[in-house]
C-alpha positions in Angstrom: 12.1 -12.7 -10.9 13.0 -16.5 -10.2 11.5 -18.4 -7.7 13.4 -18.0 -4.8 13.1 -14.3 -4.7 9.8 -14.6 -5.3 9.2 -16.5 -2.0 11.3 -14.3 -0.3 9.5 -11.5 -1.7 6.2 -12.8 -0.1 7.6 -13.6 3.0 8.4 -10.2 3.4 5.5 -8.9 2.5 3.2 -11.0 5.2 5.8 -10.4 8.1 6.5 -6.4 7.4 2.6 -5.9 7.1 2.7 -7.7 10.7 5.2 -5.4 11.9 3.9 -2.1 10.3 0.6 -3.4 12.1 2.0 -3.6 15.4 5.4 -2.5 16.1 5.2 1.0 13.9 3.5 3.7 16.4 3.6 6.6 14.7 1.1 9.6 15.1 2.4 10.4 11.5 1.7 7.8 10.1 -2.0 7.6 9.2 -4.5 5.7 7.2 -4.4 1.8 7.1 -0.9 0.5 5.7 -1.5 -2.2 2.7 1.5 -3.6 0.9 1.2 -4.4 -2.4 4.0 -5.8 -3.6 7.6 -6.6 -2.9 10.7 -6.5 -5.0 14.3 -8.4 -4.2 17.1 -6.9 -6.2 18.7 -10.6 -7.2 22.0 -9.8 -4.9 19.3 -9.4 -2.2 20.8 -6.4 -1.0 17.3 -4.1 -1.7 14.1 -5.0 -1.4 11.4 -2.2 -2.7 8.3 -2.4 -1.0 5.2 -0.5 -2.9 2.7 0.6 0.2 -0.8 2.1 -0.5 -2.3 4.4 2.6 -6.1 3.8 3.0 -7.8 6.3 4.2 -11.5 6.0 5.5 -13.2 8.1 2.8 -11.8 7.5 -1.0 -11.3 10.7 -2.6 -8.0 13.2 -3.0 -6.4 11.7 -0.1 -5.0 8.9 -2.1 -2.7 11.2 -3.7 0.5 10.7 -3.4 1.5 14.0 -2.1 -1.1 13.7 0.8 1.3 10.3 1.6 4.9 11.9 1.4 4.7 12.0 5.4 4.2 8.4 5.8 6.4 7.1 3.5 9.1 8.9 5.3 8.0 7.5 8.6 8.1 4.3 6.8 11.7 5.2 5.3 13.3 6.5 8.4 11.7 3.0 10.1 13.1 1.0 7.7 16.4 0.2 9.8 14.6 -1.0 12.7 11.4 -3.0 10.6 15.3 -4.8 8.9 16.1 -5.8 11.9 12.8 -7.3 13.1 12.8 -8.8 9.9 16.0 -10.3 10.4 14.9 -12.4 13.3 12.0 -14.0 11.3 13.7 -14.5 7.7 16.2 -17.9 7.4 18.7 -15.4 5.1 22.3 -15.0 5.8 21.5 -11.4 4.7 18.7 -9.0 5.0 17.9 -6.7 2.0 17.6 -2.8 3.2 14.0 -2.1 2.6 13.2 0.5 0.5 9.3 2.0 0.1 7.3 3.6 -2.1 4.2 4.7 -2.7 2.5 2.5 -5.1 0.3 4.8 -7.6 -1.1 2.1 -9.2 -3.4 1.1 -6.5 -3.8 4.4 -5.5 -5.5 5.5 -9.1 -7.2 2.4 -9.5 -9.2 2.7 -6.5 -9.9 6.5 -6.8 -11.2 5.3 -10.5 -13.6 2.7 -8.9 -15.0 5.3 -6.7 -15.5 7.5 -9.9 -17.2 4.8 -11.3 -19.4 3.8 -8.3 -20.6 7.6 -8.2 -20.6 7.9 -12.0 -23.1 4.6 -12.0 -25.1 6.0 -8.8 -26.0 9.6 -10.7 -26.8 7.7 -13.7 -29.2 5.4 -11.7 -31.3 8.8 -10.2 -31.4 10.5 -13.2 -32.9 7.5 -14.7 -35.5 6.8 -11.8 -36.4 10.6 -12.5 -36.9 10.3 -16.0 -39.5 7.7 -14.8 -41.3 9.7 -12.4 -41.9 12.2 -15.0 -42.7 9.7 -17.3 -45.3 8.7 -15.6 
């Protein structure tokens, strides 16, 4: 990606996570919204925008079948965030925003929380091997 696209790319990103943030009111819609990264097709006629959900408690709901409802919300809001985003983006054009939910994030964060328990049952088992130790 060159480097125009690229700044466009991130100027998307910041003013679509203001407007998911305060324009979007869907009950549907649930979680915390985090975009993590943006794409420009090089016509600028798409851009794909990968969104995680964050729930409050990391476990099975960062699947991405327990997210298909608010990607849709985000899909069917997608004509109305382009046209917000219209008004703060100096383009002649604005790209037709498509999302997705980004996996990547998704996995990696339900792997730290694997980790963090993995690492916190190791921890007791050894603090009990030491009590009957001693």
């Amino acid at each position: 990606m060159n480097q125009r696209l690229q700044r466009l790319a991130d100027q998307i990103q910041r003013e679509l996570a203001v407007l998911i943030r305060d324009a979007v009111n869907d009950p549907r819609l649930t979680g915390f919204v985090t975009i993590s990264s943006v794409k420009v097709s090089p016509d600028l006629g798409y851009a794909d925008i990968y969104v995680t959900i964050m729930e409050p408690e990391l476990n099975d709901a960062m699947t991405k079948s327990n997210h298909e409802d608010s990607i849709k919300v985000l899909n069917k809001a997608a004509g109305f965030l382009r046209t917000e985003l219209s008004h703060s983006l100096k383009t002649r054009t604005t790209p037709r925003l498509r999302f997705h939910y980004d996996e990547v994030t998704a996995r990696g964060n339900y792997m730290m929380d694997l980790i963090s328990k993995a690492v916190t049952k190791t921890e007791q088992n050894e603090s009990e091997e030491q009590e009957i130790n001693e």
